[in-house]
N, C-alpha and C positions, 0 to 999 in steps of 0.2 A: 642670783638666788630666786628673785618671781621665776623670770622663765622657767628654771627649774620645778617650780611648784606647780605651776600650772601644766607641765608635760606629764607629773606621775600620776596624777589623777587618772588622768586618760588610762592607764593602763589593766587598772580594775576596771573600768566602763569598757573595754573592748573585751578584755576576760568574759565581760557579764552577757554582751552583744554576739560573740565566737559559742557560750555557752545556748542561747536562745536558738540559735540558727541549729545548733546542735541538734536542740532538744525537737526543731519543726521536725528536720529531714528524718528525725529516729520514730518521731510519734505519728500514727498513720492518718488521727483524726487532724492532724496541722496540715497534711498536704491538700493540695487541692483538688477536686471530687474528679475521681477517677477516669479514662478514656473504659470503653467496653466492648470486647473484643468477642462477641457469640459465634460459634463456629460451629456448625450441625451438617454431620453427612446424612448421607442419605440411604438406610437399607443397613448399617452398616451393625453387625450382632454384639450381643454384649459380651461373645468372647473373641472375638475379633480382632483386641487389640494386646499386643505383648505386655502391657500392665493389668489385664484380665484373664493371663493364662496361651494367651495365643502363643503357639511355635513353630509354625509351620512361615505366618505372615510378618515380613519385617516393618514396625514400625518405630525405629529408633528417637525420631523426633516425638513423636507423642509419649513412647514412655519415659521420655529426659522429661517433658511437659509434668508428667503423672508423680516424676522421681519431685520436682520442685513445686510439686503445692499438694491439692489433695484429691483423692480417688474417693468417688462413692460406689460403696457395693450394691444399696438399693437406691436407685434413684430412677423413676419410671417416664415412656414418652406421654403424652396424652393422649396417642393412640396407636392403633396398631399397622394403619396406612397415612400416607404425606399428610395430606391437607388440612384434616381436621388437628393432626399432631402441630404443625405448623400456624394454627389458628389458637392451639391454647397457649403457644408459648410465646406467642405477642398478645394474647389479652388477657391473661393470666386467671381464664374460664375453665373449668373440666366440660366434657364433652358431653355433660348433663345441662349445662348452661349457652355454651360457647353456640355463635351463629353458625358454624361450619362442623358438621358433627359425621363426615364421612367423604370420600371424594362423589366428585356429582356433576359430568359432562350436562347435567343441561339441556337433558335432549327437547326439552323448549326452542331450544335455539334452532336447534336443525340435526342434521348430520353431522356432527365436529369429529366423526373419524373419518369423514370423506373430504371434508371441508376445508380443507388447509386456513380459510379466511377466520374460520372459527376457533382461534387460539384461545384458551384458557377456560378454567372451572368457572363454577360458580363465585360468584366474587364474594368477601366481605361487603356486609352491608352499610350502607350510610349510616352514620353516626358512631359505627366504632372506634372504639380509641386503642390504640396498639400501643408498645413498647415505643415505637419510632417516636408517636405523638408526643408520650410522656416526655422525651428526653430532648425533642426540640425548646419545650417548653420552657425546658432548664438550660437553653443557650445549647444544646450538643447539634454538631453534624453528624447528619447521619445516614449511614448508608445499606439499601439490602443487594449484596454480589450473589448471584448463585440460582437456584430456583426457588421460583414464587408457588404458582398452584390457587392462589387466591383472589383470581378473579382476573377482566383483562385488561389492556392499554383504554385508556379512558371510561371502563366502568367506573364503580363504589370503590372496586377494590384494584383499582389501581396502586402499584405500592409509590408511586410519588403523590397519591392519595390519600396513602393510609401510613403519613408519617416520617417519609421516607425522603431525605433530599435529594439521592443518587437510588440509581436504580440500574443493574446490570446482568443480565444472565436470560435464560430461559423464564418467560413469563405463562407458561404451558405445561402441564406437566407430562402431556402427550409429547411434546418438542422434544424433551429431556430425556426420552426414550433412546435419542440416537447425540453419543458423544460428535457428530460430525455434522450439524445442522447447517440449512442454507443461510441461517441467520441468525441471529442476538437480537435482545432488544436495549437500547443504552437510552432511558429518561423517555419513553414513550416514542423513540426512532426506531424502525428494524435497520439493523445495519447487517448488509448483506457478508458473506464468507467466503471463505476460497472451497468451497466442496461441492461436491456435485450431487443432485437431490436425488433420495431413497428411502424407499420404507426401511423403519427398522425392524420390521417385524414381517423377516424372510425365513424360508426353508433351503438350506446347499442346493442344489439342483440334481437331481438322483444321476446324470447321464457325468457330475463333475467329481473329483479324485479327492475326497476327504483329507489326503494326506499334502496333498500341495498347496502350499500358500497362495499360488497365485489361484485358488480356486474361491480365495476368500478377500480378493483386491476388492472388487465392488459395495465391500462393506468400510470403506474407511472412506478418507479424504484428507485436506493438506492442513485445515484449522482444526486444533483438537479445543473445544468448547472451555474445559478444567482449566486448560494453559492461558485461556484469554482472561478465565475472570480470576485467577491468582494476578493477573498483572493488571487487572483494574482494582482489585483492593490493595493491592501495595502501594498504585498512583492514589489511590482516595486517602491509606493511612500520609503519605509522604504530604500530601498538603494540604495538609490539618496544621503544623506550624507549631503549636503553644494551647491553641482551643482543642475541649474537648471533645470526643467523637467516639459515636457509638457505628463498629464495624459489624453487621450480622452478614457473615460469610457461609452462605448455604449452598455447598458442594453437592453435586450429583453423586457422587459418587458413595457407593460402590453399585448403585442403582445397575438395574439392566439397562439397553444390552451388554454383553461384555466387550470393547473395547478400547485398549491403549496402544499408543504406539509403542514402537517394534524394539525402542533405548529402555525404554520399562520393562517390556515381556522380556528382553535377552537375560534378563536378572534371575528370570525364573523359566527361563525354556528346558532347562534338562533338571528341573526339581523334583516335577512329581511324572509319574506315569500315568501320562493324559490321556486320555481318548479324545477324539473329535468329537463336536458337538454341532450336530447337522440341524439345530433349530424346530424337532417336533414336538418341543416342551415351550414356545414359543421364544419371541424377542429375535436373534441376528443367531447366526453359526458359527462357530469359532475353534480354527486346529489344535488348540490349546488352550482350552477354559478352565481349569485349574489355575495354569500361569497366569491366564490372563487377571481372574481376579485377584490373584493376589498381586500380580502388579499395580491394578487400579487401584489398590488400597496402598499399597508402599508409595506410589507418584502421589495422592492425597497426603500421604507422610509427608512427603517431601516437600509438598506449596506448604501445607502447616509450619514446618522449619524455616523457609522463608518468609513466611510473617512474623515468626518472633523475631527471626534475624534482626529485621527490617527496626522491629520494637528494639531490640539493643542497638543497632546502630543508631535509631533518633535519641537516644538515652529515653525510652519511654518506659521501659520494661516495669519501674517501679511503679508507676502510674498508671497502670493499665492492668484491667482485671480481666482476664481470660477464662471464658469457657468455652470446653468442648465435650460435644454431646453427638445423638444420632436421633431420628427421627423416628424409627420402630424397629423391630428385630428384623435378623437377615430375611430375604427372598428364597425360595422355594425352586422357579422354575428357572426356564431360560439359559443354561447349562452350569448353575451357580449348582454346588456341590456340598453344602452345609455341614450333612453329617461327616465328608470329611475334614475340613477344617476348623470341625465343632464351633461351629456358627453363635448357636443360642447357649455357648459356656456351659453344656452339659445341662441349660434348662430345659422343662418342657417347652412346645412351640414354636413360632415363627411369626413373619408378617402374616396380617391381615387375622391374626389369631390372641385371642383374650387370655392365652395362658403367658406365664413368666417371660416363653422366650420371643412372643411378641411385641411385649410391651416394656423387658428390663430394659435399661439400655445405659451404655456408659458415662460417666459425667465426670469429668476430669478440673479442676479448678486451679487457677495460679493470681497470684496479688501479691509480689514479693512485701512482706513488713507486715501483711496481714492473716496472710493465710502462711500457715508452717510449712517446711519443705517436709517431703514423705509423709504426709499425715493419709491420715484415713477416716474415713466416716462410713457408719450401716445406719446414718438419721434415713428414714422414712420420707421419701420428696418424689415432686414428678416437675412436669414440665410448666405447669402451671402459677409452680414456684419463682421460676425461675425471674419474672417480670418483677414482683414485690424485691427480691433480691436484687437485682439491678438499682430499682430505685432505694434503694435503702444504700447502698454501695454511692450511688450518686447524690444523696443525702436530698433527694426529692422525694417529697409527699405520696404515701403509699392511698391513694382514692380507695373507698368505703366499697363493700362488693364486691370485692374478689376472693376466688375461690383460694387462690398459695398464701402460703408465709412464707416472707422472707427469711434466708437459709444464713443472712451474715453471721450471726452467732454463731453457728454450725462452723462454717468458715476461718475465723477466727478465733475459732476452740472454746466458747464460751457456751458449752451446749445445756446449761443448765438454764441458760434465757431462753433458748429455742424454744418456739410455740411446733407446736404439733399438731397433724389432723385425726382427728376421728377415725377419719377413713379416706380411701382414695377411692375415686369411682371412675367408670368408662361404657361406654356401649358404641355400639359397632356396627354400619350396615345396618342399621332399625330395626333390632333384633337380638344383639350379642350386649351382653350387661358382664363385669365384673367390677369387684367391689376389694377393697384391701382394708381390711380391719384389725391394728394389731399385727398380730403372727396370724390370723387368718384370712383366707383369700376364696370369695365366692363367684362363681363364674357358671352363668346362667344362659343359653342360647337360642331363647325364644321366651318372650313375656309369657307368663303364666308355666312356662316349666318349672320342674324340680329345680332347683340352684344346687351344681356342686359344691363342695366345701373340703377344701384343704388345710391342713396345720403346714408352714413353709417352713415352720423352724425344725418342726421333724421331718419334716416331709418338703425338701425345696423343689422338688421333681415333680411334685401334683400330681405322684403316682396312685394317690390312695383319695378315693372320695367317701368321706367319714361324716357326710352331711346328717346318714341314720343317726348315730351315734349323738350329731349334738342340735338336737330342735330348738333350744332357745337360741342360739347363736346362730343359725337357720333365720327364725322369726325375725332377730335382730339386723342381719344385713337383709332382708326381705323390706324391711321396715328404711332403712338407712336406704335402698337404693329408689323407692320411692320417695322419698324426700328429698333425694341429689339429681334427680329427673325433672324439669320444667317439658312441658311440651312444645314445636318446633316446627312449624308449617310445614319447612321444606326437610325435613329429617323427623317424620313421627316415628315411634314406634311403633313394632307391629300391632294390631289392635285397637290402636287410637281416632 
């Protein structure tokens, strides 16, 4: 009879122990602070991808991504070209505040289009604190695969510098110009490749055959660049173990020039009615630049599918908060073909351009437990967000001065806690200003000019400049973008 009494007890106390363990793995503030998976192409438009309307370009993997968490309709880059885009979304500054506010060879340095020695932009300056910094701080490994753009091997901006425990890809954004480079860089090593060295920025030869392939050999070679750093972010997620780790995987792609190889373009050789592209819009030549990009955007699909894979096979999927984004609106030249494949989703604009389809760009989010499958969001956000987001996600201390709010509420469907901005602001090249206030958006292209001024919500096409019509809303982002302007030694405005 004790034995007995003493066995049944136990079995409400295991009841009560099976019910806790329950209640951890179901509630998402019990588990433990998330791995973070950032994932930014490059060039790549906000309609671009088949959960924003694309049909021409297959991206199966990413709209399964879009199907299982949530789509943002507005969500902006911080800029309209790499660098400075790529500087607010590690320090979570707009481009009024931020050190890097446009790309900027340097010409201090020398020649760095002649110079092969001279690799990289202007760096990040000492003393900045990135996304990297934050998240070591809080115990994460962490890594940036892909291209950098901010700064070079042993400057300030070093990214094993600025936060970063691993370091993998094009540290150039000249480099990045050619998918088949003589090198990588792996933790401040060049590590040499199997390709043979060439500009990428050729013309066909007039005396050679448009139409035959082998007139377009000497644009390739045997390491395709993409293929290397998907297989060093899958080695950096694979031993990580149990600790958590922050992956920013920043793809070139769909960047210029156009190529992939030949297992990608067969997908799309008899899709569209190509013409040759002989290179006098610059970048490389290519007998099918339609295929081509869209291949390069489908093979991006595809390393994305291998990294979630890679997330369900370690059982991480739940643990891990994935985003994926793009760095500015499509490219223009180089035989990229936009308006057919409706690039900027029926917006106005492009790269290196302050209208909508410069600057929208796609944001896709997943955090199984936290974020809902198929949800949607039109909250008002850009890249600068995106930092506060991370560390709120990683339940580390959001630091005083910065420009974003964290997007978790949004996230997590609690959009009635969401904070909001005023306004979004950007300026471009020391000279291009716009401003997003509300449903309107003011885009000014020399200090001291008139400022356009658009309504998006009737008007998402920025067909109609209606600035006569409204002077105090005129006065009022005139007023609002000089108070989100600091001034900036190495990026003044014109006039300053």
């Amino acid at each position: 009879m004790t034995h007995l009494h003493t066995e049944r007890p136990l079995l409400p106390l295991l009841a009560l122990l099976l019910l806790a363990c329950c209640s951890c793995a179901s509630d998402p503030s019990a588990r433990r602070a998330p791995n973070i998976v950032l994932i930014v192409a490059d060039d790549l438009g906000y309609g671009e991808l088949g959960s924003y309307g694309q049909r021409l370009i297959h991206t199966p993997r990413l709209d399964e991504l879009a199907a299982e968490g949530m789509v943002f309709s507005q969500f902006y880059s911080g800029s309209p070209v790499c660098a400075p885009a790529r500087c607010t979304l590690l320090t979570g500054l707009h481009t009024g505040h931020a050190a890097i506010r446009d790309n900027d060879e340097m010409a201090e340095r020398g020649d760095v289009w002649n110079d092969p020695a001279l690799e990289g932009q202007r760096p990040l300056p000492e003393g900045t604190v990135t996304l990297g910094h934050h998240l070591q701080a809080a115990g994460y490994a962490t890594a940036f695969v892909g291209k950098w753009g901010l700064g070079w091997t042993d400057s300030s901006g070093d990214p094993n510098a600025q936060g970063f425990d691993h370091f993998y890809g094009y540290i150039c954004q000249r480099e990045a110009h050619n998918y088949y480079p003589t090198h990588l860089w792996d933790d401040g090593t060049s590590v040499p490749l199997n390709n043979p060295p060439f500009s990428p920025h050729q013309r066909l030869p007039d005396d050679a055959d448009p139409q035959d392939p082998a007139s377009y050999a000497g644009f390739s070679g045997n390491d395709y660049a993409p293929d290397l750093m998907i297989e060093d972010a899958l080695s950096f997620v694979r031993a990580q173990g149990d600790e958590p780790f922050l992956l920013t995987f920043a793809t070139p792609v769909p960047h210029l020039a156009l190529q992939v190889p030949d297992d990608s373009l067969a997908a799309y050789a008899s899709s569209f009615d190509d013409v040759p592209y002989k290179g006098g819009a610059g970048y490389l030549p290519h007998r099918q630049p339609r295929a081509a990009y869209a291949a390069m955007i489908s093979r991006m699909d595809r390393d994305v599918g291998r990294l979630l894979d890679l997330l369900a096979e370690l059982d991480l999927a739940d643990d891990t908060l994935v985003l994926f984004t793009s760095d500015n609106g499509p490219s223009w030249v180089g035989g990229v073909d936009l308006e057919f494949f409706e690039s900027s989703g029926g917006l106005r604009g492009r790269k290196a351009q302050l209208y909508e389809g410069g600057l929208r760009v796609p944001l896709l989010a997943r955090w199984p437990g936290n974020i809902s499958p198929g949800s949607t969001s039109d909250h008002v956000s850009a890249f600068w967000d995106v930092l506060p987001t991370v560390l709120d996600a990683a339940r580390t201390a959001t630091p005083a001065g910065l420009d974003g709010r964290s997007l978790l509420p949004t996230l997590r469907g609690e959009s009635a806690e969401q904070l909001t901005h005023e306004a979004l602001y950007w300026e471009h090249a020391r000279r291009h200003q716009a401003l997003r206030m509300g449903d309107w958006k003011a885009v000014r292209h020399h200090p001291g000019e008139a400022l356009e001024l658009y309504d998006l919500a009737a008007d998402p096409t920025e067909a109609h400049d209606i600035a006569a019509q409204h002077p105090a809303v005129v006065a009022r982002m005139q007023g609002l973008m000089a108070e989100l302007h600091t001034p900036s030694q190495h990026f003044p405005l014109a006039g300053e």
